[in-house]
CHARMM-style PDB file with segment names, atoms N, HN, CA, C and O in Angstrom:
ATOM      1  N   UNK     1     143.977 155.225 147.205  1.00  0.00      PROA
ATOM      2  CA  UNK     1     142.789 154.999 146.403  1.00  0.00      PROA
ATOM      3  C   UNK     1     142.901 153.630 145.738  1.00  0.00      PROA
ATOM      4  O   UNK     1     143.978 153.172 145.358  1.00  0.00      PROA
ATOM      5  N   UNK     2     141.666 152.967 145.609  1.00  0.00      PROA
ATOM      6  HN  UNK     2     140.791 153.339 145.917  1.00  0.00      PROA
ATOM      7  CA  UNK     2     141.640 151.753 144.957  1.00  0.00      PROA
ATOM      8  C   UNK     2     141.643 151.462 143.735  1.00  0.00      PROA
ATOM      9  O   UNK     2     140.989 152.299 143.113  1.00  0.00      PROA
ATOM     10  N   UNK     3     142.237 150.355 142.825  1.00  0.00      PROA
ATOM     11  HN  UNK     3     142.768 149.674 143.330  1.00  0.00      PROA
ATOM     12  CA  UNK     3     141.554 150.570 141.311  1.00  0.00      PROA
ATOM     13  C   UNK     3     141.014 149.784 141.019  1.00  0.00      PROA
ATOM     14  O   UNK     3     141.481 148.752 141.501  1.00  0.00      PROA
ATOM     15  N   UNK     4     140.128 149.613 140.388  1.00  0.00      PROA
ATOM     16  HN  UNK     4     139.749 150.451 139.996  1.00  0.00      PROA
ATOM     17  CA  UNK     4     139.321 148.398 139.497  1.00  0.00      PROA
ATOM     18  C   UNK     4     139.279 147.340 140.082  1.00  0.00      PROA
ATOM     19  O   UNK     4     138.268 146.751 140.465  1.00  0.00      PROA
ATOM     20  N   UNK     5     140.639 146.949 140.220  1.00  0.00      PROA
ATOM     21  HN  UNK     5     141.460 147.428 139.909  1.00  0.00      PROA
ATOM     22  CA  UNK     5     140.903 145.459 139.693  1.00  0.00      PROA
ATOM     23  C   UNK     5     141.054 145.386 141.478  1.00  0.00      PROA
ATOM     24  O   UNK     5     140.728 144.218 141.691  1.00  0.00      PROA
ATOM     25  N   UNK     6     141.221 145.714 142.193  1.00  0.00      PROA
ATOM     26  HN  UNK     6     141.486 146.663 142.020  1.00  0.00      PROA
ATOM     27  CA  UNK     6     141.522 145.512 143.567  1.00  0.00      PROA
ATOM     28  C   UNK     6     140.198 145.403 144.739  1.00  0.00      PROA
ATOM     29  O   UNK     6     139.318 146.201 144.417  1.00  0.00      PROA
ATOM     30  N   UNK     7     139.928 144.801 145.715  1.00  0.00      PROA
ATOM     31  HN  UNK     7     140.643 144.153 145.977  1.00  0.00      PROA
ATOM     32  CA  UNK     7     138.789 144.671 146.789  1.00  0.00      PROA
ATOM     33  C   UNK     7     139.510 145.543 148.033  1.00  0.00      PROA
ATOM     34  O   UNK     7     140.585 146.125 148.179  1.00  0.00      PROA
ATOM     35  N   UNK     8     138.088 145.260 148.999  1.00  0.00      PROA
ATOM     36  HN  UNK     8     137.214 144.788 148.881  1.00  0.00      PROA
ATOM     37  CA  UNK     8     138.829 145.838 149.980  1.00  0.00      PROA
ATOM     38  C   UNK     8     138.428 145.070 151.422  1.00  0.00      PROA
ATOM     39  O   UNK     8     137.296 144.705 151.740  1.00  0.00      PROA
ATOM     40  N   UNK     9     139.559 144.936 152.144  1.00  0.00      PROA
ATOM     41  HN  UNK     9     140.479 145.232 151.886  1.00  0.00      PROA
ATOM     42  CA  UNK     9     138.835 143.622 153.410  1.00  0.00      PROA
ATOM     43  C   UNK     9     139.205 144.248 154.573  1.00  0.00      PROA
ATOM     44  O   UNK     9     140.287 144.755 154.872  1.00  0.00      PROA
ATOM     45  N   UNK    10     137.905 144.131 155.363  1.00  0.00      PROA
ATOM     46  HN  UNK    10     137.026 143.719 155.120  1.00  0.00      PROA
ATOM     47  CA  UNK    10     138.544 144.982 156.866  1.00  0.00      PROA
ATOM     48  C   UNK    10     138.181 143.745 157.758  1.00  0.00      PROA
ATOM     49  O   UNK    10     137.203 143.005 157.859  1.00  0.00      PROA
ATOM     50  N   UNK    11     139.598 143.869 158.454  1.00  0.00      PROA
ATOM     51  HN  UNK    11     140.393 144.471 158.372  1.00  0.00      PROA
ATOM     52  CA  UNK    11     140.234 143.175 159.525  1.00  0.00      PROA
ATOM     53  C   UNK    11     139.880 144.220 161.179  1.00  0.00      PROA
ATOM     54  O   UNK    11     139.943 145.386 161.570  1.00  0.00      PROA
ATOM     55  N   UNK    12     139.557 143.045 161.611  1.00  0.00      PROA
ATOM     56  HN  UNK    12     139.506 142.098 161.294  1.00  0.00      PROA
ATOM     57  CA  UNK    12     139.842 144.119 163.303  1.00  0.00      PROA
ATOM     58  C   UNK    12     140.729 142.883 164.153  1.00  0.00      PROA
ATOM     59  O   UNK    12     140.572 141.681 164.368  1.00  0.00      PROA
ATOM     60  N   UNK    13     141.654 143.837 164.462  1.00  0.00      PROA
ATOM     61  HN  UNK    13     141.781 144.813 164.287  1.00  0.00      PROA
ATOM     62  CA  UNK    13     142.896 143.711 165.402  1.00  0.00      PROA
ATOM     63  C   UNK    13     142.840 144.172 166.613  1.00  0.00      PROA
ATOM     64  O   UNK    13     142.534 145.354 166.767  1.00  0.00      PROA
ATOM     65  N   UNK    14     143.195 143.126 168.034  1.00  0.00      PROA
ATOM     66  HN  UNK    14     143.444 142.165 167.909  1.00  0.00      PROA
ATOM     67  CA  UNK    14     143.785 143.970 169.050  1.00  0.00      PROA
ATOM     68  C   UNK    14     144.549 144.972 168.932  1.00  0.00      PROA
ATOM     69  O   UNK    14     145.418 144.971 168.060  1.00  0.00      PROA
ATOM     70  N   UNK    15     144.377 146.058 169.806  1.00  0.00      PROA
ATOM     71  HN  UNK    15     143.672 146.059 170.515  1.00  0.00      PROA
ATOM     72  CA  UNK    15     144.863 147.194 170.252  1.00  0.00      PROA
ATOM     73  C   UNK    15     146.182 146.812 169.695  1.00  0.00      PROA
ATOM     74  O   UNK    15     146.606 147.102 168.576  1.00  0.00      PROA
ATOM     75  N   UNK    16     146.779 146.124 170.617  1.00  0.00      PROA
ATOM     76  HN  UNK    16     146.435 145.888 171.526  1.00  0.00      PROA
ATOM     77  CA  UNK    16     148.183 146.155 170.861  1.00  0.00      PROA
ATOM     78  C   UNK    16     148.504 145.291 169.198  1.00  0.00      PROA
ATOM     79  O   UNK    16     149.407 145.891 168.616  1.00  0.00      PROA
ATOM     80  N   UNK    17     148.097 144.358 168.566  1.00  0.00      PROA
ATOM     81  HN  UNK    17     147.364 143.870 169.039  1.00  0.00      PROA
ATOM     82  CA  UNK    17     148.785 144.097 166.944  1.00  0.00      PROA
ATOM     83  C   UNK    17     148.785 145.385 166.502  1.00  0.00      PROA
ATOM     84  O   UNK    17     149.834 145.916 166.136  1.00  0.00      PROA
ATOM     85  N   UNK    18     147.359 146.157 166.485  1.00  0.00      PROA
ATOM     86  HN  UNK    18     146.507 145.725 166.782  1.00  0.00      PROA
ATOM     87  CA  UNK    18     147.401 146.772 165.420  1.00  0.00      PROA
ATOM     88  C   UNK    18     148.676 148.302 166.080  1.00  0.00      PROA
ATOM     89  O   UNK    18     149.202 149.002 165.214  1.00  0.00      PROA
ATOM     90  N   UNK    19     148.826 148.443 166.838  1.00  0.00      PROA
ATOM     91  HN  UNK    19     148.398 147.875 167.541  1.00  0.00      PROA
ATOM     92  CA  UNK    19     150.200 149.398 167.497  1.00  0.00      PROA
ATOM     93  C   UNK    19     151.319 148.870 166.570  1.00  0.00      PROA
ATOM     94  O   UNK    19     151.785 149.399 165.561  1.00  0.00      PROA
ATOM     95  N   UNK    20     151.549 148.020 166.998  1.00  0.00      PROA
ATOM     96  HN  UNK    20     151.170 147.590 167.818  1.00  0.00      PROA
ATOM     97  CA  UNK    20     152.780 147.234 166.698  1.00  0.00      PROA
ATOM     98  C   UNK    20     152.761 147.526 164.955  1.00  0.00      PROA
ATOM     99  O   UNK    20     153.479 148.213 164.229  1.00  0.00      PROA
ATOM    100  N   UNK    21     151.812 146.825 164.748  1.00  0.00      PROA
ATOM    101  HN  UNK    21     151.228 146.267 165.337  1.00  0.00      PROA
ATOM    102  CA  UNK    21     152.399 146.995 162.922  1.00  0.00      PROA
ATOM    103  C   UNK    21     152.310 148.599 162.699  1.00  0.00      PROA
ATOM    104  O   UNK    21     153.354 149.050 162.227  1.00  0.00      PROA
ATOM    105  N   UNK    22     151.464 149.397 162.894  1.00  0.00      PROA
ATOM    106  HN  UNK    22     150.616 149.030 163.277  1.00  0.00      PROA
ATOM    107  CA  UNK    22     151.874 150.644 162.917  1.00  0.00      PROA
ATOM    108  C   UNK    22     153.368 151.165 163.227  1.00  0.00      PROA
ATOM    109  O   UNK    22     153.939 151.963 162.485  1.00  0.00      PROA
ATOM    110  N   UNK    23     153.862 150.709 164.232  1.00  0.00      PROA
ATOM    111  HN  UNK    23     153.398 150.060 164.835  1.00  0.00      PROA
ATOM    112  CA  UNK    23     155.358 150.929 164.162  1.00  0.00      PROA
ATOM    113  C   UNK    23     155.922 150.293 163.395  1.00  0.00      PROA
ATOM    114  O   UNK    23     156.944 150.825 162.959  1.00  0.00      PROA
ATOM    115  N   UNK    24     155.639 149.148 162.950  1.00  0.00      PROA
ATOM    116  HN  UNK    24     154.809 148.716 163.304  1.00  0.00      PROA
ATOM    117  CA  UNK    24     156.611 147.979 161.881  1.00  0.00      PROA
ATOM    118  C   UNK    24     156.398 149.246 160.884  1.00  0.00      PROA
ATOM    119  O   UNK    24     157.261 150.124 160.878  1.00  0.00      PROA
ATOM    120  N   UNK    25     155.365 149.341 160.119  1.00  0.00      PROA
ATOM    121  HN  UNK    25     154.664 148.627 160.124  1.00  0.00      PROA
ATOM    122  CA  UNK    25     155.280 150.402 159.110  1.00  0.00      PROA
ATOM    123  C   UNK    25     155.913 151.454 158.912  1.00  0.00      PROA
ATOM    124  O   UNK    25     156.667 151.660 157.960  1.00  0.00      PROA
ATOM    125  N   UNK    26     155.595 152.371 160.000  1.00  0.00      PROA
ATOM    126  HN  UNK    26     154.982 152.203 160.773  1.00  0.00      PROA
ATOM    127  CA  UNK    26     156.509 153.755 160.496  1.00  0.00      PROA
ATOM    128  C   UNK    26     158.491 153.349 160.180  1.00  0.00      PROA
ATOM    129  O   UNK    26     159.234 154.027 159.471  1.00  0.00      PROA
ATOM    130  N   UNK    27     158.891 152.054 160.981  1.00  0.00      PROA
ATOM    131  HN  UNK    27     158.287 151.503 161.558  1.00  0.00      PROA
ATOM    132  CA  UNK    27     160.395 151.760 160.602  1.00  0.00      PROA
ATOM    133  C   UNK    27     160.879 151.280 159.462  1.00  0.00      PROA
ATOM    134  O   UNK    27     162.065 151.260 159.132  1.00  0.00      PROA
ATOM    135  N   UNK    28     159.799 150.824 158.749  1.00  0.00      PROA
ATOM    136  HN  UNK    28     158.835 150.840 159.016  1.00  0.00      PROA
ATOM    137  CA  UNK    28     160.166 150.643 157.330  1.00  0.00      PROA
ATOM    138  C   UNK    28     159.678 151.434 156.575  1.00  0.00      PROA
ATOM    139  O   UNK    28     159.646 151.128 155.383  1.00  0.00      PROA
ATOM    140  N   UNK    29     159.236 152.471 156.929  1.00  0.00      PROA
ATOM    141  HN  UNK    29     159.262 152.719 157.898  1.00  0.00      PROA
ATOM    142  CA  UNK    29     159.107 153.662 155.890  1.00  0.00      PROA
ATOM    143  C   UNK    29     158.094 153.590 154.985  1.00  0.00      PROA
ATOM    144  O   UNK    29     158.060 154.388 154.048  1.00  0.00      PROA
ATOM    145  N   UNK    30     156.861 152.342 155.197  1.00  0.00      PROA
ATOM    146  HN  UNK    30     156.888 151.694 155.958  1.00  0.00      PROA
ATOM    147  CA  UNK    30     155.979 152.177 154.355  1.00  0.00      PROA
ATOM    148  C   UNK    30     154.590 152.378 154.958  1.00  0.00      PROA
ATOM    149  O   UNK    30     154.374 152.461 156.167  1.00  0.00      PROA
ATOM    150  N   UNK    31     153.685 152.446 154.008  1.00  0.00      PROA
ATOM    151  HN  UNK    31     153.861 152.378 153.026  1.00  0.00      PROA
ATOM    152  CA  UNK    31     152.526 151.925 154.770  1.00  0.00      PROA
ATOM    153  C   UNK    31     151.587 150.963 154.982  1.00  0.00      PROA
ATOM    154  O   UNK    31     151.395 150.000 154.240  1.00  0.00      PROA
ATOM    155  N   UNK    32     150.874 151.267 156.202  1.00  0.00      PROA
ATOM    156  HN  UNK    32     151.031 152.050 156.805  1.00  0.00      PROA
ATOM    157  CA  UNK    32     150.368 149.492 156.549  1.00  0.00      PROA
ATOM    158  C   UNK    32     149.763 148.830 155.527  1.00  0.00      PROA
ATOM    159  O   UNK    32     149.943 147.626 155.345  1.00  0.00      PROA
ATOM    160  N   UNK    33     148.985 149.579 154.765  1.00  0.00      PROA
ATOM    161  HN  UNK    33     148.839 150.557 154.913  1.00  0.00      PROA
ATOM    162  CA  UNK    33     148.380 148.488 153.771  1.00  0.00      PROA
ATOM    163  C   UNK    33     149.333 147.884 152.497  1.00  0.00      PROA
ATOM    164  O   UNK    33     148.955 146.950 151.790  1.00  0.00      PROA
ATOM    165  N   UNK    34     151.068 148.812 152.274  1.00  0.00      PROA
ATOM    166  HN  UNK    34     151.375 149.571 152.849  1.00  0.00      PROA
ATOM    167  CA  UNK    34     151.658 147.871 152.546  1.00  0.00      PROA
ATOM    168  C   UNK    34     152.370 146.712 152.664  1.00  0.00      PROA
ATOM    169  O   UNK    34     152.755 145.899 151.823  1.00  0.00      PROA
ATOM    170  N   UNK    35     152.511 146.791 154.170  1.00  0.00      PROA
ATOM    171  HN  UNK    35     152.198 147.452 154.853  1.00  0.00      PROA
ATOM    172  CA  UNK    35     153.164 145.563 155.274  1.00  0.00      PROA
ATOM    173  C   UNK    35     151.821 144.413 155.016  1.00  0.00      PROA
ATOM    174  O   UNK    35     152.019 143.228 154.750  1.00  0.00      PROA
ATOM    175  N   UNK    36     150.507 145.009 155.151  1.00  0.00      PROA
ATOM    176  HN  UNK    36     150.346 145.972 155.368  1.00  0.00      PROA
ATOM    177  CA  UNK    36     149.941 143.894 155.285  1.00  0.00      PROA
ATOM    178  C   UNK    36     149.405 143.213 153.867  1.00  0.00      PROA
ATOM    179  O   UNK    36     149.114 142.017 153.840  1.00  0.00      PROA
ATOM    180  N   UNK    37     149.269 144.265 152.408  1.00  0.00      PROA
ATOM    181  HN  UNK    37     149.506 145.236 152.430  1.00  0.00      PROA
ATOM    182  CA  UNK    37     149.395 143.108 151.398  1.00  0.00      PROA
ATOM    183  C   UNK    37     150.728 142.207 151.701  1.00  0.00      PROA
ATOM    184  O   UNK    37     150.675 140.997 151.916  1.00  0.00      PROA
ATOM    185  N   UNK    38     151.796 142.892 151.687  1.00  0.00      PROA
ATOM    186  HN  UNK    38     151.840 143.876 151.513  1.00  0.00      PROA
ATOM    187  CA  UNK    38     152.930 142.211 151.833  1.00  0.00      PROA
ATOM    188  C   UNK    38     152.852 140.986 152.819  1.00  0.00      PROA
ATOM    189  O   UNK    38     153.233 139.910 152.358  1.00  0.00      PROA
ATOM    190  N   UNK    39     152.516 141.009 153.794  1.00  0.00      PROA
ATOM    191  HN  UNK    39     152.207 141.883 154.168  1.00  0.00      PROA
ATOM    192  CA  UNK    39     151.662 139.692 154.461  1.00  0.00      PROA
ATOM    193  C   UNK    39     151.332 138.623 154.308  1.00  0.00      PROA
ATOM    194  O   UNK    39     151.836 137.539 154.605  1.00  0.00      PROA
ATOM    195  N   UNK    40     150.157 139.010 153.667  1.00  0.00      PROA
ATOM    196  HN  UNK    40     149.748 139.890 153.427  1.00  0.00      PROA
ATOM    197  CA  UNK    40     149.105 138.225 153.024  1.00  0.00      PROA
ATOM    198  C   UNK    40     150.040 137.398 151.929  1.00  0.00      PROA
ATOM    199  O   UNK    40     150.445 136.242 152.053  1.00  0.00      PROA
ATOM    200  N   UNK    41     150.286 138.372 150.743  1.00  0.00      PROA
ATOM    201  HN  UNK    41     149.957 139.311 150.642  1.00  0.00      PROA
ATOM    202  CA  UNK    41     151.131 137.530 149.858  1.00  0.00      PROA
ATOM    203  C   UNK    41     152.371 136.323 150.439  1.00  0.00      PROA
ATOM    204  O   UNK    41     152.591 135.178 150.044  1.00  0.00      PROA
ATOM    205  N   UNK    42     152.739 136.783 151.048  1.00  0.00      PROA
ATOM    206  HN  UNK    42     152.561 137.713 151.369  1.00  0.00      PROA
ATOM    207  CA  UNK    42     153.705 135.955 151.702  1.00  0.00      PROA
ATOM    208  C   UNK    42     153.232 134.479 152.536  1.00  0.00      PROA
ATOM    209  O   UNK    42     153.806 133.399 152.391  1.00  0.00      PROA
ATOM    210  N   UNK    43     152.078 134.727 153.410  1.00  0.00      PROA
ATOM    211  HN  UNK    43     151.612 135.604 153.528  1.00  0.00      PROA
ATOM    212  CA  UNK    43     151.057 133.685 153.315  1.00  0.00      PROA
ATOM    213  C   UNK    43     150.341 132.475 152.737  1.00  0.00      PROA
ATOM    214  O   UNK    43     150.011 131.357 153.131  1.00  0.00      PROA
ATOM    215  N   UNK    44     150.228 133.361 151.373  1.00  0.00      PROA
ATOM    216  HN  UNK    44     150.497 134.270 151.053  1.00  0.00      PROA
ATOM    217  CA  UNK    44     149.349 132.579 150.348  1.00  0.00      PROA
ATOM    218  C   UNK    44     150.801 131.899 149.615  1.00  0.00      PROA
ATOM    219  O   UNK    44     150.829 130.820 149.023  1.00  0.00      PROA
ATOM    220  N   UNK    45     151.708 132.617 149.777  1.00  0.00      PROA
ATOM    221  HN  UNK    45     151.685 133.494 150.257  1.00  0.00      PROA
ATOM    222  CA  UNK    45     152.781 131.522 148.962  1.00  0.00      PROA
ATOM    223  C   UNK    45     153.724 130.694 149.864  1.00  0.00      PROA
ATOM    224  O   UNK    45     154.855 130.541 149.403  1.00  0.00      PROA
ATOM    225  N   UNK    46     153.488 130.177 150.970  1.00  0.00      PROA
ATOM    226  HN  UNK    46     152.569 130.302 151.344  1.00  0.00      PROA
ATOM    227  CA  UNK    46     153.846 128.986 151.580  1.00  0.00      PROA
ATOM    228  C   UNK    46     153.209 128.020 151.464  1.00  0.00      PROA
ATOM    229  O   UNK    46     151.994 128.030 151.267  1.00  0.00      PROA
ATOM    230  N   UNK    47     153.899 127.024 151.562  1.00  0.00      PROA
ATOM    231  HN  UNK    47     154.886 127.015 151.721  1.00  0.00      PROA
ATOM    232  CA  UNK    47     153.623 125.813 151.195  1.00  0.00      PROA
ATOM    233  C   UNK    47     152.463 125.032 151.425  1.00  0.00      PROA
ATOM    234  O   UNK    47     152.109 124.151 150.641  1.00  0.00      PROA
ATOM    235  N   UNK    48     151.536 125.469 153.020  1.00  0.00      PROA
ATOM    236  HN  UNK    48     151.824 126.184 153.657  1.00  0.00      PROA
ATOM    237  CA  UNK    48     150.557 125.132 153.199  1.00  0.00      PROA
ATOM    238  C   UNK    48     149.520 125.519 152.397  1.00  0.00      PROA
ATOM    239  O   UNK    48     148.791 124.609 152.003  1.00  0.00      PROA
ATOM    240  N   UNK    49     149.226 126.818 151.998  1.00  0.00      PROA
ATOM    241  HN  UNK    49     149.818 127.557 152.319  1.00  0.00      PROA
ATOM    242  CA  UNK    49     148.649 127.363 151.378  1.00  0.00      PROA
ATOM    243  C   UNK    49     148.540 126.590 150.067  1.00  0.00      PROA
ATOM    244  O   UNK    49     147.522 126.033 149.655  1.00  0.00      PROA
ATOM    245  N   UNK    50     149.799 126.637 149.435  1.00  0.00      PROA
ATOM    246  HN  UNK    50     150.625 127.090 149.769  1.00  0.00      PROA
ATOM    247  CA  UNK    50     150.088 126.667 148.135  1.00  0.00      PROA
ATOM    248  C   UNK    50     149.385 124.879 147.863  1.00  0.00      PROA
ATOM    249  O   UNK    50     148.558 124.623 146.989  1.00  0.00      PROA
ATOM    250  N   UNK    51     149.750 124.233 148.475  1.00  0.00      PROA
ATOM    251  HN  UNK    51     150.422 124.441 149.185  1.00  0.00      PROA
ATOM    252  CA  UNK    51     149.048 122.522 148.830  1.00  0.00      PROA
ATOM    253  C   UNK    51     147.788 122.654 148.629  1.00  0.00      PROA
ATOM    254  O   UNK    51     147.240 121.730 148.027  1.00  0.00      PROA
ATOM    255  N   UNK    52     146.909 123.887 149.088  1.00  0.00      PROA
ATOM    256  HN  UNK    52     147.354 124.638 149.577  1.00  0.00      PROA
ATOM    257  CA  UNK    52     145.306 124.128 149.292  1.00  0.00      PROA
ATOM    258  C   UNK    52     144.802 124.733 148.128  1.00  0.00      PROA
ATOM    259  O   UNK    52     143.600 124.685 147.864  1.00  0.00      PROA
ATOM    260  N   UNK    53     145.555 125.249 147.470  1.00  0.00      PROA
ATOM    261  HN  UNK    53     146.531 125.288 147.684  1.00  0.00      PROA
ATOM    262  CA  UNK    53     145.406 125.761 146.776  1.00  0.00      PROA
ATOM    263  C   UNK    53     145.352 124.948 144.935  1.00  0.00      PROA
ATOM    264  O   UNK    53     144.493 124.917 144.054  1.00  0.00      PROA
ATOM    265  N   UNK    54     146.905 124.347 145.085  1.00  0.00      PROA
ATOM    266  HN  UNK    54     147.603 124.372 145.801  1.00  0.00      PROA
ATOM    267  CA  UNK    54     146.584 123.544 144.421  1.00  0.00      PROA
ATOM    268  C   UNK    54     145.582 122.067 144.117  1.00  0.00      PROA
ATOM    269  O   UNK    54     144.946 121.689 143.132  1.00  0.00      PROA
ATOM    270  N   UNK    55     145.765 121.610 145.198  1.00  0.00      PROA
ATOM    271  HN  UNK    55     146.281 121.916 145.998  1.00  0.00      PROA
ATOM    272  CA  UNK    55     144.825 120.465 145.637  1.00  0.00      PROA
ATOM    273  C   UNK    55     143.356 121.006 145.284  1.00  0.00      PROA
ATOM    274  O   UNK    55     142.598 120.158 144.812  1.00  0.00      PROA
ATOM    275  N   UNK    56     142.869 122.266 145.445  1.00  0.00      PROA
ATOM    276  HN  UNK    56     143.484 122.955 145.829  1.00  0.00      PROA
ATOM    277  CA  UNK    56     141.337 122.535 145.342  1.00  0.00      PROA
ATOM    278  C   UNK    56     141.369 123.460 143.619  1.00  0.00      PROA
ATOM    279  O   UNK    56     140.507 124.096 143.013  1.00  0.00      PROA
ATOM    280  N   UNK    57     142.348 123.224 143.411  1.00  0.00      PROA
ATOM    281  HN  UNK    57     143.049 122.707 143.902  1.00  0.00      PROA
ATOM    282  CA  UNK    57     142.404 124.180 142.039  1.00  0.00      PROA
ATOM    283  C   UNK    57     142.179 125.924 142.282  1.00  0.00      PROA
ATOM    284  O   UNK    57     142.324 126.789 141.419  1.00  0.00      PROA
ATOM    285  N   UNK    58     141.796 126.118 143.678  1.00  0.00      PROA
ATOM    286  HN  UNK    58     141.678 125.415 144.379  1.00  0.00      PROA
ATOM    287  CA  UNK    58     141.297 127.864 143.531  1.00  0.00      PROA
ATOM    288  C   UNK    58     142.053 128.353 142.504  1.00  0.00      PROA
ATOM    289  O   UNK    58     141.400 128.519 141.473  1.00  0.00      PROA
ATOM    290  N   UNK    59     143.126 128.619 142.443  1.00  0.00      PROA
ATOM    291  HN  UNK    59     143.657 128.485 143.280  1.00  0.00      PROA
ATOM    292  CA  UNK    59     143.664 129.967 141.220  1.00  0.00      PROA
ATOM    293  C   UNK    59     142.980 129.657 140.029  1.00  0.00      PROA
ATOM    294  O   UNK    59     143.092 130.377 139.036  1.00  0.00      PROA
ATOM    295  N   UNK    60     141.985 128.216 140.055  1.00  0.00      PROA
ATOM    296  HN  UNK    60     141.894 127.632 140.861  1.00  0.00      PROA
ATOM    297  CA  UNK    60     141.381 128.494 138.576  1.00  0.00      PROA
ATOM    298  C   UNK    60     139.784 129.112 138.794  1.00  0.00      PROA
ATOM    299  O   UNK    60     139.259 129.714 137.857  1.00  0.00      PROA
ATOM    300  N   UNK    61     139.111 128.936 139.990  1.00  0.00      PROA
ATOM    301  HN  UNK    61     139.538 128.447 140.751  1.00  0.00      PROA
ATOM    302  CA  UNK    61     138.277 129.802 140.158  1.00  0.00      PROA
ATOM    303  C   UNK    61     138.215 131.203 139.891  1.00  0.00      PROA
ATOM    304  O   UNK    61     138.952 132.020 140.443  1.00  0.00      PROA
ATOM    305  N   UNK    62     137.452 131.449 139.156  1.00  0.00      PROA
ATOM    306  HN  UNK    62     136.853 130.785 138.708  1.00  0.00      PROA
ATOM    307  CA  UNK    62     136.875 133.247 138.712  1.00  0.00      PROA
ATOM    308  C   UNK    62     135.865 133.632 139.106  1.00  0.00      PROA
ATOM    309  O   UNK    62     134.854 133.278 138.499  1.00  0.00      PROA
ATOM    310  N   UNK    63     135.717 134.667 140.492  1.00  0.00      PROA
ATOM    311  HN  UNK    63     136.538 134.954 140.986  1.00  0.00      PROA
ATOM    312  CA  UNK    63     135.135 134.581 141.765  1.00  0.00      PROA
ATOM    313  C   UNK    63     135.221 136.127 141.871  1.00  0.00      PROA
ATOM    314  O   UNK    63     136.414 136.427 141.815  1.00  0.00      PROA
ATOM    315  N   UNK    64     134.409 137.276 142.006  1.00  0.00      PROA
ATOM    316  HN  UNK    64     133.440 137.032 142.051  1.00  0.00      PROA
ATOM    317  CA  UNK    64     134.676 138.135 143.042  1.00  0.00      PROA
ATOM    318  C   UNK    64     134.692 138.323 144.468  1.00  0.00      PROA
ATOM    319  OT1 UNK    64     135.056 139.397 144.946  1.00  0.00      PROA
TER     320      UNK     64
END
């Protein structure tokens, strides 16, 4: 269940990704949503990102 403060984004995946992270999930004992916040976050904090981010200021945007 969602709370408040959280959105919700649907992705469509090939067959075969979306298998696969289903098993990534299943072997780590978690679930996909997750592997795939876990993802995402991991994403947004590399360096490319983080360059785009800063450079355009987003984290100071207040945006739903």
């Amino acid at each position: 269940m969602k709370r408040p403060d959280q959105k919700e984004v649907r992705v469509i995946l090939p067959q075969e990704v979306y298998s696969l992270l289903r098993r990534i999930a299943g072997v780590k004992e978690t679930s996909l949503n997750k592997l795939m916040n876990q993802a995402v976050e991991d994403w947004l904090a590399a360096e490319e990102q983080q360059e785009i981010i800063d450079r355009h200021r987003l984290d100071e945007i207040d945006e739903d």
